[in-house]
MMTF fields as JSON, N, C-alpha, C and O atoms, coordinates in Angstrom:
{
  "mmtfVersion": "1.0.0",
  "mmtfProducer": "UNKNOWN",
  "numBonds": 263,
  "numAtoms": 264,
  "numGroups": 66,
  "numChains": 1,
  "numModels": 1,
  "chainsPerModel": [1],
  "groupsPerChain": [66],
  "chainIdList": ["A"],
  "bondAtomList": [4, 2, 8, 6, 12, 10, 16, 14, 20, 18, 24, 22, 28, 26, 32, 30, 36, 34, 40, 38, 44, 42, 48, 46, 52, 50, 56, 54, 60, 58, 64, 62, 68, 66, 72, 70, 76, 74, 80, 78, 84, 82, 88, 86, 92, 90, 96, 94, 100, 98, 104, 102, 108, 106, 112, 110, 116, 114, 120, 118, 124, 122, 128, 126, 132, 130, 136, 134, 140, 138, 144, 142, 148, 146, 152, 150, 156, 154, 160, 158, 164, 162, 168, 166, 172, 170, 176, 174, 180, 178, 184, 182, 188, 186, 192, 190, 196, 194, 200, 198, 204, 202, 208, 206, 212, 210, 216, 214, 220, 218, 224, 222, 228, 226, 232, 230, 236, 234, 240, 238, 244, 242, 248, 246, 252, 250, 256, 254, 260, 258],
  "bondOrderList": [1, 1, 1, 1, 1, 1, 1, 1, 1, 1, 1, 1, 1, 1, 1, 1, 1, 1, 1, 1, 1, 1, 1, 1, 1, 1, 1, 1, 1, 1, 1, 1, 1, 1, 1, 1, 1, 1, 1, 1, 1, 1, 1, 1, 1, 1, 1, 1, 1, 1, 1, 1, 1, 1, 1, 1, 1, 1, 1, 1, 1, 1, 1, 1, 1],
  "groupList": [{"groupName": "UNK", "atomNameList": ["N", "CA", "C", "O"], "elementList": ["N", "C", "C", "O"], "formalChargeList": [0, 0, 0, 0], "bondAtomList": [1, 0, 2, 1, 3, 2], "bondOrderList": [1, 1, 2], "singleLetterCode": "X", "chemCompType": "L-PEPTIDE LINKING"}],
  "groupTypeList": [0, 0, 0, 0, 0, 0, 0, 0, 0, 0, 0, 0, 0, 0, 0, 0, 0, 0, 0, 0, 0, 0, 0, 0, 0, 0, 0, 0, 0, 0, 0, 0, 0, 0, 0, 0, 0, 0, 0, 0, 0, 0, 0, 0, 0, 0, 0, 0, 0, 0, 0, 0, 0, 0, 0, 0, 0, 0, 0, 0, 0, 0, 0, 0, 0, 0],
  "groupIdList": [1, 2, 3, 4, 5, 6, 7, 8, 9, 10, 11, 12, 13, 14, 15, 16, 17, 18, 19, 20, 21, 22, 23, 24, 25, 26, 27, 28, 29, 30, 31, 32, 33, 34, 35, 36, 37, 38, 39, 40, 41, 42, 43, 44, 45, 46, 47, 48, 49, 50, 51, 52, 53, 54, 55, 56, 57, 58, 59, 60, 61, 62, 63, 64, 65, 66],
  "secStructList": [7, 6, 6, 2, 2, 2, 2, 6, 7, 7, 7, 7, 7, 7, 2, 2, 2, 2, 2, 2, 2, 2, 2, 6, 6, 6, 1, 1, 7, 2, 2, 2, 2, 2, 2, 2, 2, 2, 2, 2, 2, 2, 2, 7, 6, 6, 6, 1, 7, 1, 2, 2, 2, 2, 2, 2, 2, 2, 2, 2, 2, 2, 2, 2, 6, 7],
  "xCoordList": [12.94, 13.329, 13.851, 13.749, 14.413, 15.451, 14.555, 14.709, 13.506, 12.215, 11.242, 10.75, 11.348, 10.1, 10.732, 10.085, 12.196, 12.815, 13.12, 13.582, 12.858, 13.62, 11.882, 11.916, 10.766, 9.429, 9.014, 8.282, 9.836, 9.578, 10.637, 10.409, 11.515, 12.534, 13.804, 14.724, 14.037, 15.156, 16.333, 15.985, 17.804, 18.816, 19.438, 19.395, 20.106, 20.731, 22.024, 22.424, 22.97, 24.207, 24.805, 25.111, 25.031, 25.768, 27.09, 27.667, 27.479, 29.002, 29.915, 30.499, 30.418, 31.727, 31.431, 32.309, 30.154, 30.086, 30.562, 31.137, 30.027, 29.577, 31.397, 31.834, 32.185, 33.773, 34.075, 34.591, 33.895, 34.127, 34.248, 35.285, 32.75, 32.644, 33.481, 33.698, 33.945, 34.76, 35.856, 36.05, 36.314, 37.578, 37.873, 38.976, 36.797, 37.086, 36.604, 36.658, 36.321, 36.621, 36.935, 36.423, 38.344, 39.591, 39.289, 40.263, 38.175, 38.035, 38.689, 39.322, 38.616, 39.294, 40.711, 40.609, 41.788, 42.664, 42.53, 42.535, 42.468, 42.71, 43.331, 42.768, 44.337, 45.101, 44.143, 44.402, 43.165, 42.453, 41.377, 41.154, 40.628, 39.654, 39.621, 38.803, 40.76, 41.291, 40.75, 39.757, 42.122, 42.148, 40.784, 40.272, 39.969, 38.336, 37.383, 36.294, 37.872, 37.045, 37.152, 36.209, 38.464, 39.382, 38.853, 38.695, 38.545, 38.538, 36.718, 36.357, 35.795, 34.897, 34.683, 33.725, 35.269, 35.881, 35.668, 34.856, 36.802, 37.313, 35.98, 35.756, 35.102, 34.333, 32.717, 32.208, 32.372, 31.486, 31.591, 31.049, 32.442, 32.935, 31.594, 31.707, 30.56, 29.559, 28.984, 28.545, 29.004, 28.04, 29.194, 28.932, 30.466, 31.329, 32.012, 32.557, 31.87, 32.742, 34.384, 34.891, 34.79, 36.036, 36.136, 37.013, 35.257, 34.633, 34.081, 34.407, 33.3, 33.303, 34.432, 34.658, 34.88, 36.726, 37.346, 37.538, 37.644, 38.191, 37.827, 38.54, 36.133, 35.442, 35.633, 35.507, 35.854, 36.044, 37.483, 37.672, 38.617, 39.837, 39.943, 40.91, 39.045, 39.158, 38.959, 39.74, 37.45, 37.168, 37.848, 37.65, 38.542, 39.517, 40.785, 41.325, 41.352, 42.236, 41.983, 42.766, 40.865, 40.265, 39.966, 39.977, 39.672, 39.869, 41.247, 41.599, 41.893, 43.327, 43.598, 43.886, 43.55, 44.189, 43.233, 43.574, 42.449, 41.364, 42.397, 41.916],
  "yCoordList": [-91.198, -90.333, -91.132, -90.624, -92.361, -92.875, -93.683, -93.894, -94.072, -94.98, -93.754, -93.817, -93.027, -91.88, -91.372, -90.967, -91.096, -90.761, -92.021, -91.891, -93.195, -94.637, -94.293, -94.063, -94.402, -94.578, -93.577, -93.857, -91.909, -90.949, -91.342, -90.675, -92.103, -91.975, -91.585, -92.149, -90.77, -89.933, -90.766, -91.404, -90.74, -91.149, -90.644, -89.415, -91.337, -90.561, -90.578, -91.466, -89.603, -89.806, -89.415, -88.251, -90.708, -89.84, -88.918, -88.96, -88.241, -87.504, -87.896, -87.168, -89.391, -89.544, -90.653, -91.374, -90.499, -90.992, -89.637, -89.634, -88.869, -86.976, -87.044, -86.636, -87.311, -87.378, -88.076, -87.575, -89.071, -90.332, -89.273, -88.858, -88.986, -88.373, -87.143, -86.501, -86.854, -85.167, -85.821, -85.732, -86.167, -87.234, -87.963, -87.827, -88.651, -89.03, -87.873, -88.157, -87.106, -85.63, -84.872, -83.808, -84.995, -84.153, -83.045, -82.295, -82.6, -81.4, -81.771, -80.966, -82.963, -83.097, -84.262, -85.472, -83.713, -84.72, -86.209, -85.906, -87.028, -88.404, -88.2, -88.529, -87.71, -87.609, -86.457, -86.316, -85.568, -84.842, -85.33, -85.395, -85.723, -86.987, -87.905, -88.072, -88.375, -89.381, -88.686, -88.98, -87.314, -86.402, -86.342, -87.084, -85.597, -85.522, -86.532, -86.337, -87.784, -89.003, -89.394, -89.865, -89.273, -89.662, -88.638, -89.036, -87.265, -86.281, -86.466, -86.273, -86.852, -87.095, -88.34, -88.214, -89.645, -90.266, -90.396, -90.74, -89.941, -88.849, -88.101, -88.324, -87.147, -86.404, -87.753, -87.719, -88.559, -89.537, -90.969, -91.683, -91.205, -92.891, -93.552, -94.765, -93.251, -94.488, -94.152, -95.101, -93.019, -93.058, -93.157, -93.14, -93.258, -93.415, -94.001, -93.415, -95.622, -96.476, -96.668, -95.907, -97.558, -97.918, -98.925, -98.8, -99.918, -100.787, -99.548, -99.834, -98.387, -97.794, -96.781, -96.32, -96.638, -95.531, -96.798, -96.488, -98.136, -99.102, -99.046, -98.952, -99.149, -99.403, -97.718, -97.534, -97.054, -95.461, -95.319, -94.812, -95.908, -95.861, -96.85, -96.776, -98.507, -99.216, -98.564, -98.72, -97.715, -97.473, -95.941, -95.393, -95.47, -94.334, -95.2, -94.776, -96.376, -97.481, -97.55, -97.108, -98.102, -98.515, -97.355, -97.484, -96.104, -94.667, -94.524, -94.243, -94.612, -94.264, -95.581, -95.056, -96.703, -97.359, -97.461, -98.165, -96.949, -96.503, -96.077, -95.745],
  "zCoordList": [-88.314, -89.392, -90.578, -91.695, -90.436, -91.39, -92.453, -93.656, -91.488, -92.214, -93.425, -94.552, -92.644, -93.744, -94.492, -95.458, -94.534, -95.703, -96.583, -97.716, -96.051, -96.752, -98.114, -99.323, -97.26, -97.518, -98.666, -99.615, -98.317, -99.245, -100.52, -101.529, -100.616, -101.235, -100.931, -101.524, -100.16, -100.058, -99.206, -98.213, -99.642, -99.931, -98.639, -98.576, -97.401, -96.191, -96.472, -97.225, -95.932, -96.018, -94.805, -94.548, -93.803, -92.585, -92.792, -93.879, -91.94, -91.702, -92.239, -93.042, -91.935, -92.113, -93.822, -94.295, -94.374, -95.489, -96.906, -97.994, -96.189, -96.996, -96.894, -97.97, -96.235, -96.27, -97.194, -98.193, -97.123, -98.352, -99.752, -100.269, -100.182, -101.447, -101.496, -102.524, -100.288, -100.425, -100.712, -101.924, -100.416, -100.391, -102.155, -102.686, -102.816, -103.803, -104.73, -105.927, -104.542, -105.813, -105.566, -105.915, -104.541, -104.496, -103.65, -103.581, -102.885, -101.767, -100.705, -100.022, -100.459, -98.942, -98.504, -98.705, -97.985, -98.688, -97.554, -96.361, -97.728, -97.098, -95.419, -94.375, -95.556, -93.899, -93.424, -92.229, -93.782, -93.167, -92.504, -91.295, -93.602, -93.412, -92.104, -91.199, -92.386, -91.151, -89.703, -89.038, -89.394, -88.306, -88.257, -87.418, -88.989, -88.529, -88.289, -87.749, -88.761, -87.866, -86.801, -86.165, -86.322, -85.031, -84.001, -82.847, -84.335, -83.386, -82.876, -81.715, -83.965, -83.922, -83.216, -82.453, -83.166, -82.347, -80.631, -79.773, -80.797, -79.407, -78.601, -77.411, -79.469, -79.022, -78.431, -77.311, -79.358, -79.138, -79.413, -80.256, -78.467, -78.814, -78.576, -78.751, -78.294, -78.263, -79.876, -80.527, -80.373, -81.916, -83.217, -84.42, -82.605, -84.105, -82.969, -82.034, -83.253, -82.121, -82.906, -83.73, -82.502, -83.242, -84.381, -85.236, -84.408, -85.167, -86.962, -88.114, -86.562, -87.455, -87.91, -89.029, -87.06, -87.324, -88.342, -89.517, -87.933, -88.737, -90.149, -91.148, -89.969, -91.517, -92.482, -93.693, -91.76, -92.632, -93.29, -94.396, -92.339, -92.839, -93.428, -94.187, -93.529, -94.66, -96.412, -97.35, -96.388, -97.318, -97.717, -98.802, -96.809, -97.582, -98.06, -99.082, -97.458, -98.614, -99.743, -100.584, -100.057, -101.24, -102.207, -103.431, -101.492, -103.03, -103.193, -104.338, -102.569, -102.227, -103.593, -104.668, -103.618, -104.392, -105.813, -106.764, -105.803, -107.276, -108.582, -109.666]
}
């Protein structure tokens, strides 16, 4: 799937990226964000390991200090 949309053009945005952007234009607040990665987490530690929980709460730092 990721290839034929790369091939058609089209732009993917996983879950906890579509947060990111909610997050930097004010729909979703930061400590929410968080809770819903963690719980997501929790629910499938092999497809949102901890290695990526790290890299999500890195880049909610970095809007946070924008």
């Amino acid at each position: 799937m990721a290839s034929t949309c790369k091939s058609e053009g089209i732009v993917i945005s996983w879950g906890l990226e579509i947060m990111l952007d909610l997050v930097r234009a004010g729909r979703l607040a930061q400590k929410k964000a968080r809770e819903i990665a963690e719980a997501i987490h929790r629910a499938n530690p092999f497809h949102v390991s901890p290695e990526i929980l790290r890299r999500f709460a890195d880049r909610l730092r970095e809007i946070s200090s924008k």
